[in-house]
C-alpha positions in Angstrom: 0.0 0.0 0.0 1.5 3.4 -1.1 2.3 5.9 1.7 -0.1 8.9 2.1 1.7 12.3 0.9 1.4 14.4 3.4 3.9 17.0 2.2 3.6 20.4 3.3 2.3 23.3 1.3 5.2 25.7 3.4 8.0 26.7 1.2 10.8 25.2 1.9 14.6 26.0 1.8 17.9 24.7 1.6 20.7 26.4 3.2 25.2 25.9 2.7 27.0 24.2 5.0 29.3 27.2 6.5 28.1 30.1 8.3 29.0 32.7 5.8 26.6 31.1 3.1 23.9 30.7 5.9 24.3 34.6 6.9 24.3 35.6 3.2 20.8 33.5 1.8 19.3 34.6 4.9 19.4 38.0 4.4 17.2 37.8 1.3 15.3 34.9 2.6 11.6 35.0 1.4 10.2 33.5 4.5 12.1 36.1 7.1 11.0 38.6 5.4 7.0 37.8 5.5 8.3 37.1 9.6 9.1 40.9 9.6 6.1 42.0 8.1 3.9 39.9 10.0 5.4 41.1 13.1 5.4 44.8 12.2 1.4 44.2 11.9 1.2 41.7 15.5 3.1 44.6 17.5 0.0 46.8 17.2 -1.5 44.7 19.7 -1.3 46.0 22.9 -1.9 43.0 24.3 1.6 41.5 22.5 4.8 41.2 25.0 8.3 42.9 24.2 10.3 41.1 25.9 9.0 37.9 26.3 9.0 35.6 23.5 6.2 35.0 20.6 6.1 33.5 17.5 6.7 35.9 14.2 3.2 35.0 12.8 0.3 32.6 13.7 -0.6 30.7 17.0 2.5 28.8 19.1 2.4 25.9 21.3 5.5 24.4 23.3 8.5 24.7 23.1 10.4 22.1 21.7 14.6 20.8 21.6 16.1 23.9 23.7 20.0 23.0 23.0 23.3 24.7 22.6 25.6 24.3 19.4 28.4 26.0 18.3 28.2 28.8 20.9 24.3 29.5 20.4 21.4 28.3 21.7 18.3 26.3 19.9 14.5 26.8 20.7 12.7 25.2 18.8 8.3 25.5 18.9 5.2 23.9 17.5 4.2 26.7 14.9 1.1 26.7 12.6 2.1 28.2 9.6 -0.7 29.8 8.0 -1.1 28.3 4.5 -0.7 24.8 6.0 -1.5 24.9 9.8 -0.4 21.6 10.7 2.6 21.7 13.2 5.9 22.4 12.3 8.9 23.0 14.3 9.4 26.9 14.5 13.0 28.0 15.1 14.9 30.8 16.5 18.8 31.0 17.5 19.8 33.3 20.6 23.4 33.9 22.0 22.4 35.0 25.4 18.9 33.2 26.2 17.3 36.5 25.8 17.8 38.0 22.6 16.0 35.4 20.2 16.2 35.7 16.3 13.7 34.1 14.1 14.6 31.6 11.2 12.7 29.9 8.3 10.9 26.6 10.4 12.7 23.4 10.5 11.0 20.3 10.4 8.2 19.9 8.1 5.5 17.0 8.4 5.9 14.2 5.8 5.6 11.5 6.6 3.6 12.1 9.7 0.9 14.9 9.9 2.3 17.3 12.3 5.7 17.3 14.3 5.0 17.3 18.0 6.9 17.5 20.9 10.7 16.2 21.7 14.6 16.6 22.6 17.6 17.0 20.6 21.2 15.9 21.8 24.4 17.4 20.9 27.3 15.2 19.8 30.7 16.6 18.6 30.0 16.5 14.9 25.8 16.7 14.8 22.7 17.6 16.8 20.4 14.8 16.8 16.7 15.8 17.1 13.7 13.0 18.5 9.9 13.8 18.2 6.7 12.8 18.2 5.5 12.1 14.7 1.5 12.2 14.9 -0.3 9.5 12.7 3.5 8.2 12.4 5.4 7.5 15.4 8.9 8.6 17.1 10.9 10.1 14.5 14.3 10.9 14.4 16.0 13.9 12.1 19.8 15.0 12.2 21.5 18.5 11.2 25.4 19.3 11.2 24.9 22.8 9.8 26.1 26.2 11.9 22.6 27.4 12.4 20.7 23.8 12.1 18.5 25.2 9.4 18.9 21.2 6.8 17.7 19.1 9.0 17.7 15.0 7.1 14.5 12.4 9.1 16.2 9.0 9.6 15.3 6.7 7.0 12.6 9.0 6.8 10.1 6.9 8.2 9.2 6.6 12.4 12.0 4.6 14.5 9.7 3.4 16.8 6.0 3.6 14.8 3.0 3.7 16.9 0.9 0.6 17.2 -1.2 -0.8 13.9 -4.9 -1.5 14.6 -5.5 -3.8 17.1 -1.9 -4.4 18.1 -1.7 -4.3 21.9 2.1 -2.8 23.0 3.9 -2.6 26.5 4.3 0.7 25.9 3.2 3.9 24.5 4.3 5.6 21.5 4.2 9.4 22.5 6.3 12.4 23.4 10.1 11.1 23.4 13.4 12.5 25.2 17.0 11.4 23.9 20.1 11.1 25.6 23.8 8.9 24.9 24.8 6.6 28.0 28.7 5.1 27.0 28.1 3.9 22.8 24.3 3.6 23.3 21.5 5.7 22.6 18.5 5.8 24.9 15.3 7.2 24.6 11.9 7.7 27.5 8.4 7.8 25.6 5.7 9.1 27.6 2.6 8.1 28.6 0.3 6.3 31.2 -0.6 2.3 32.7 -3.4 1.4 34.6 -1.9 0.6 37.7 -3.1 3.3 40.2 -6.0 2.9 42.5 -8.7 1.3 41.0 -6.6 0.4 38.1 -6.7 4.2 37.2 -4.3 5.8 34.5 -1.2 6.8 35.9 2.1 8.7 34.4 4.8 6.3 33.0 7.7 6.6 30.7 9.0 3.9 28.9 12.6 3.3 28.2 14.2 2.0 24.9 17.8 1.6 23.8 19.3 1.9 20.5 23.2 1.9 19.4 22.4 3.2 15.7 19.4 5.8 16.3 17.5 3.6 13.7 16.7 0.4 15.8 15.4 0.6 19.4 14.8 -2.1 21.8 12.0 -1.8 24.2 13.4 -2.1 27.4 10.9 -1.2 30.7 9.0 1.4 32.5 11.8 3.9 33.9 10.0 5.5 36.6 10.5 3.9 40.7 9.4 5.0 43.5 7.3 7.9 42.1 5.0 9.8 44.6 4.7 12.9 43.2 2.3 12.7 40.5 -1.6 12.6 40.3 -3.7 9.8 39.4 -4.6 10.9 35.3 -1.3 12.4 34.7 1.0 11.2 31.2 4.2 12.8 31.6 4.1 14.3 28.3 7.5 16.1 26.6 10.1 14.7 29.1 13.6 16.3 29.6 16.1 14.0 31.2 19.2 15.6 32.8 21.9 15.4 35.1 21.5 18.5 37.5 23.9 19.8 40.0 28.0 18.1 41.4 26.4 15.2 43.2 25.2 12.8 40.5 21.5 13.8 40.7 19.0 13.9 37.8 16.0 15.8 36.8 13.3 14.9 34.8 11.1 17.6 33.5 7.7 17.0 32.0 4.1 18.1 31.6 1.0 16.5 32.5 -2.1 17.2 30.0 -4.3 17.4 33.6 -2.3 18.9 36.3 0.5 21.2 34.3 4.0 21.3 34.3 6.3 18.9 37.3 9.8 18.4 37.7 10.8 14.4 39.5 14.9 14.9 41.1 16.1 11.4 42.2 19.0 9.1 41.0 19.7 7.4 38.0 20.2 3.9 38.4 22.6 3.3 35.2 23.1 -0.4 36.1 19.1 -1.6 36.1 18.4 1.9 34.0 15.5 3.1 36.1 15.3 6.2 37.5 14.9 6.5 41.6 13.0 9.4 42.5 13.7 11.1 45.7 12.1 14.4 45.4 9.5 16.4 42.5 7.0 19.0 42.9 5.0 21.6 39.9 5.9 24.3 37.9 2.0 24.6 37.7 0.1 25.8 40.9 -3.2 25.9 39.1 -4.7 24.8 36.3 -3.0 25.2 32.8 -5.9 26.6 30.9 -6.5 29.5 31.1 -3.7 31.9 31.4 -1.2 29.3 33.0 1.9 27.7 32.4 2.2 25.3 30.1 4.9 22.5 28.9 8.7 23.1 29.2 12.2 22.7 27.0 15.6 21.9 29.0 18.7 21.9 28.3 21.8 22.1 30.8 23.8 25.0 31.1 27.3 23.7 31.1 27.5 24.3 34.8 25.6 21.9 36.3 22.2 23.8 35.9 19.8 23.4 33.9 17.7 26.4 31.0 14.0 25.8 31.0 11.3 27.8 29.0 7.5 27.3 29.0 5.5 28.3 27.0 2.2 29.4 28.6 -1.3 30.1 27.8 -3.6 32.5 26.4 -6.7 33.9 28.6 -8.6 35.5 25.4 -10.1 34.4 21.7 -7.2 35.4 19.4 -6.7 33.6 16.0 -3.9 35.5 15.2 -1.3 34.4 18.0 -2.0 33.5 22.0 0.4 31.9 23.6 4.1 33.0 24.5 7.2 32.1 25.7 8.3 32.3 29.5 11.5 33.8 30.3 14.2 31.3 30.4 14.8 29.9 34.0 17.8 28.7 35.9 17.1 25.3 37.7 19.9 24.0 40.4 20.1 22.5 43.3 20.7 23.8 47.0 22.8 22.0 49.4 20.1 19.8 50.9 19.4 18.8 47.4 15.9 21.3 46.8 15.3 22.9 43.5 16.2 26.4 43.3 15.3 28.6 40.1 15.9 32.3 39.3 15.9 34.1 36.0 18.2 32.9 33.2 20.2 34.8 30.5 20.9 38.5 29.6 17.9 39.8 30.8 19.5 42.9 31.9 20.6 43.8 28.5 17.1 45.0 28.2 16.7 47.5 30.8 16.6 51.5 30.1 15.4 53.6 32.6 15.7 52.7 36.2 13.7 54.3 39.1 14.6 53.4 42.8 12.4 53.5 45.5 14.1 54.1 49.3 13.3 52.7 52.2 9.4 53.1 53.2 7.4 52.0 55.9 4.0 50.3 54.9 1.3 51.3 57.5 -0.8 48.3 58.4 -4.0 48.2 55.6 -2.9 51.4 53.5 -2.5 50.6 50.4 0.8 53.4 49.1 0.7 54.0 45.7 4.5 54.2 43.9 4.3 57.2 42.4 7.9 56.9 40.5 7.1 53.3 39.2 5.2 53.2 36.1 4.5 50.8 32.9 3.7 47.9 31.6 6.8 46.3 30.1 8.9 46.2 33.5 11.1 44.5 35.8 11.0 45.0 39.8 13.5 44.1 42.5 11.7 44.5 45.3 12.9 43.3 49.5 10.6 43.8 52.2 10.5 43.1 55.5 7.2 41.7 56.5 7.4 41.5 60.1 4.5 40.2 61.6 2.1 41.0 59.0 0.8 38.1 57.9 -0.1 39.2 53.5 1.8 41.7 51.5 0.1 42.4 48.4 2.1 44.6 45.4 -0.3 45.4 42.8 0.6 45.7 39.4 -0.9 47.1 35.8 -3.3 49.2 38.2 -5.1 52.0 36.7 -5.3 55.2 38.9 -9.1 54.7 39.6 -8.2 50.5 40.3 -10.6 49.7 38.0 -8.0 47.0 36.9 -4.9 45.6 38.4 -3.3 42.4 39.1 -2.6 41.3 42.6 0.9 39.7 44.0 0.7 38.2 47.4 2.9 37.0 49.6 1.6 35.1 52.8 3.9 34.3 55.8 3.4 30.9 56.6 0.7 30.6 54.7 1.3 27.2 52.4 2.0 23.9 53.3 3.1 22.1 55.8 6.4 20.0 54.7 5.6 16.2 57.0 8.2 14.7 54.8 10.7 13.9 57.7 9.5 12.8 60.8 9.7 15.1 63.8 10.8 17.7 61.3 7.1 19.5 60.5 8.3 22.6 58.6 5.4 25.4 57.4 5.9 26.9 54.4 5.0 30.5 52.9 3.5 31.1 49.8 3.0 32.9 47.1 0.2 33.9 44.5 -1.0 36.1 41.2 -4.8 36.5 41.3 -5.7 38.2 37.7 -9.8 38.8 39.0 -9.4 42.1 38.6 -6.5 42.7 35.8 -9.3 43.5 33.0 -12.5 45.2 32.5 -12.8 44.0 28.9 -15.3 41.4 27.6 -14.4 38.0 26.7 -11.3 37.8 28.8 -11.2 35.1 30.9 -9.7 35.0 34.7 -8.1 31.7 36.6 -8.2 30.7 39.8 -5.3 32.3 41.4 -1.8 31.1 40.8 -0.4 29.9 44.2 2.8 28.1 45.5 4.2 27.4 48.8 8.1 28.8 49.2 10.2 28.2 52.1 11.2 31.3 53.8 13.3 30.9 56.8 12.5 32.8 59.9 13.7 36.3 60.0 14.4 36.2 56.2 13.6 39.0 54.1 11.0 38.8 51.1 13.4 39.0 47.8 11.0 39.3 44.8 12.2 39.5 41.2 8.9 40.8 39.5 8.9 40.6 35.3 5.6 42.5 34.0 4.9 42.4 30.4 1.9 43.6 28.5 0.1 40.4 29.2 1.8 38.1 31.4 3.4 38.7 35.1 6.0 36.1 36.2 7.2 36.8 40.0 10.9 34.8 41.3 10.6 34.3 45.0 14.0 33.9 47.2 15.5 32.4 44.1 13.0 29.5 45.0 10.1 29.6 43.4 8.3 31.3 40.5 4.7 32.0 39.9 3.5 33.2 36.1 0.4 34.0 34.5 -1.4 36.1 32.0 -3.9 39.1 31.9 -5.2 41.7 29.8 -5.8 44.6 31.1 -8.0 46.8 28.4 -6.6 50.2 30.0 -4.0 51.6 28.4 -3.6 53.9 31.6 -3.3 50.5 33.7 0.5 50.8 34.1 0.6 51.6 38.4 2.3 49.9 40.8 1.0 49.9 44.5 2.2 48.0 47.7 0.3 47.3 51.1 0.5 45.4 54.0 -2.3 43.7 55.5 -2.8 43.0 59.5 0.1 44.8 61.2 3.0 46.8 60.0 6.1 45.9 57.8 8.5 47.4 55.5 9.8 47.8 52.1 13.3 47.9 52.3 14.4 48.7 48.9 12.6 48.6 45.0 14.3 49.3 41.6 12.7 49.0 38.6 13.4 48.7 35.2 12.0 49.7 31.8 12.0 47.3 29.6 13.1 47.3 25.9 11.5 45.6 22.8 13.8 42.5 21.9 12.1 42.6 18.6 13.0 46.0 17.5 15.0 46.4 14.7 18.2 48.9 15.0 
């Protein structure tokens, strides 16, 4: 039976092998140039970040195959070109994580439909790239090139095809990550087995080892001693990595019901199975609307690890939604806890700064910053809360508070940590309601984003706050991060205000940063 054609209708380019060629074809590339127009027309929206990342035309979903070759980094993203809106892998190149520059999309469907989520791993002389293939099946595709724009599918068929009708497999045949272990290539798929209570669905990933990328040998379920997910999760677009000097691993991935999660544990490289010791959520709500969505790691060289999300629209848009988060930086503290804080050059975008001294906050005034202003912004901000039990920093407030968006920090307020016995340790948290960002019609609101952070006693609040047109992400101690989207349908909704609630407490310090357009052309 002939195979169905399922070529796309996206033109499609082939680039030289050397960097100078590259550089000189895409100057008077035909596709780049409809990416500058279409974003010239996109940036009247006032709605659309400039500093976060979106794609150049059409709607974006993850990101896919973050890497670093040749002294730049990768992101590759599920874009919907418009004349054939099947997914294709977007692709932009960035030297400092912040900085992103678009180029012509990379992976086109044929022979599966569209080309979902997955990895790529960097050896010495290639970057090897592992998806999921819908209608097909895992599918591998290499590229050797300086800015990985020819990109060749393996045999160009799946490596590990999904199950024919009525064929009952061990495994599923979804969402893959890549790595090398000594001369052997292996490879998680994600998915779900009915072994949880009740025999209900719960998240697995299932390993398979190869030694020429073309033939791959079902092995076992990789996952031991998981307690951190919920019954209905599937562990969709895993990232596998070693993370910190101690021989721990992460494994990133996304659950289509309960968000984005993150396992840390050890990696068993005799048995290959993966021993978790620790996890927890990069969701602290629900993923629709307005929330964090699926991530893209890769290490940083230094024993951290770059993730980016992408994260959800809150509002009908068929011209583009959802966005990129800023890049974070994932390590590990000396107990062995996750730590994250903001990644690459983001201060290579401020302008003006304002600082605010020292100010007391009465108890239950709310004090209006006069000198802070905008909506494209980033806030330092320490405060002492002494014994007041919320602090609440509004944002994108118009002067009348007919809109803003609400930070709040609550001292001891989230959960209790039980883990160790006798060792009962109460965590704070930390939330972005978006109830009140927008008066307009048809936007929608989320229940608010909250997370429990460990603040020690006598610690001071540290807040890194990132506002931007339509999504607020807020870093916490360098320990947590909470982000989500709003549209406010003021364009005077640009305040910034700060109370404490219950008794007294201070702010000890606030700069704050305009923020330049990454897109703009010099």
């Amino acid at each position: 039976m002939a195979q169905e054609n399922r070529a796309s209708k996206v033109p499609f380019y082939t680039f030289g092998t050397t960097l100078a060629e590259q550089e000189k074809q895409l100057k008077v590339n035909p596709m780049l140039k409809r990416f500058d127009a279409s974003r010239k027309e996109l940036a009247e929206d006032h709605h659309r970040p400039t500093y976060h990342y979106v794609s150049p035309e059409g709607i974006m979903n993850d990101p896919n195959g973050l890497c670093f070759w040749q002294g730049r980094w990768h992101m590759f993203y599920q874009g919907f070109p418009p004349e054939d809106p099947r997914v294709h892998w977007g692709h932009v190149v960035s030297t400092d994580l912040i900085h992103w520059r678009d180029l012509p999309y990379a992976i086109y469907p044929n022979p599966e439909d569209r080309v979902y989520s997955g990895t790529t791993f960097v050896e010495k002389d290639r970057v090897i790239a592992m998806y999921h293939g819908v209608g097909s099946g895992s599918m591998v595709a290499t590229s050797t090139d300086p800015l990985l724009l020819n990109w060749t599918k393996l045999g160009n068929k799946p490596v590990i095809p999904i199950p024919k009708p009525g064929e009952q497999l061990p495994y599923n045949v979804f969402d893959p990550a890549i790595w090398k272990k000594g001369d052997q290539y292996y490879s998680v798929l994600a998915g779900q087995r009915p072994v949880g209570p009740g025999n209900k669905m719960v998240r697995a990933l299932f390993l398979f080892r190869s030694t020429d990328l073309a033939n791959w040998q079902y092995l076992h379920p990789f996952i031991e001693n998981d307690g951190y997910g919920m019954v209905g999760d599937d562990g969709a677009c895993p990232y596998f990595w070693p993370i910190g000097n101690k021989g721990k691993y992460i494994l990133l991935h996304f659950s289509h019901m309960s968000g984005g999660k993150y396992l840390l544990g050890d990696y068993d490289q005799v048995n290959d199975k993966f021993i978790v010791t620790d996890g927890g959520n990069f969701n602290h709500g629900p993923m629709l609307p307005n929330g964090v969505h699926a991530p893209s790691a890769y290490p940083d060289g230094k024993g951290g690890i770059n993730v980016i999300f992408n994260i959800n629209e809150g509002k009908a848009d068929k011209t583009w939604g959802r966005i990129m988060t800023l890049p974070r930086l994932l390590t590990l503290d000396e107990n062995g806890k996750l730590l994250m804080s903001p990644a690459g050059d983001i201060a290579s975008l401020r302008s003006k700064k304002v600082t605010v001294a020292e100010t007391p906050l009465p108890d239950n005034q709310e004090i209006v910053l006069s000198a802070v202003s905008g909506n494209a912004l980033e806030m330092h901000a320490v405060i002492d809360p002494k014994n007041s039990p919320t602090i609440e920093l509004n944002v994108l407030r118009s002067p009348g508070k007919e809109e803003y968006t609400r930070i709040l920090f609550y001292k001891n307020g989230g959960f209790w940590d039980r883990s160790v016995p006798g060792k009962a340790v109460q965590y704070s948290a930390i939330s972005i309601d978006n109830s009140t960002a927008s008066t307009l019609e048809g936007v929608r609101s989320r229940v608010p984003e909250t997370a429990s952070v460990l603040i020690n006693e006598g610690e001071l609040i540290d807040l890194r706050i990132f506002v931007d047109k339509s999504i607020v992400e807020v870093f916490v101690n360098g320990r947590q991060c909470v982000a989500v989207r709003m549209y406010p349908g003021r364009s005077d909704s640009q305040g910034v205000s700060i109370q404490a609630h219950g008794s007294p407490a201070t702010l000890k310090s606030l700069e704050a940063w305009q923020m330049e357009n990454l897109f703009a052309k010099p």
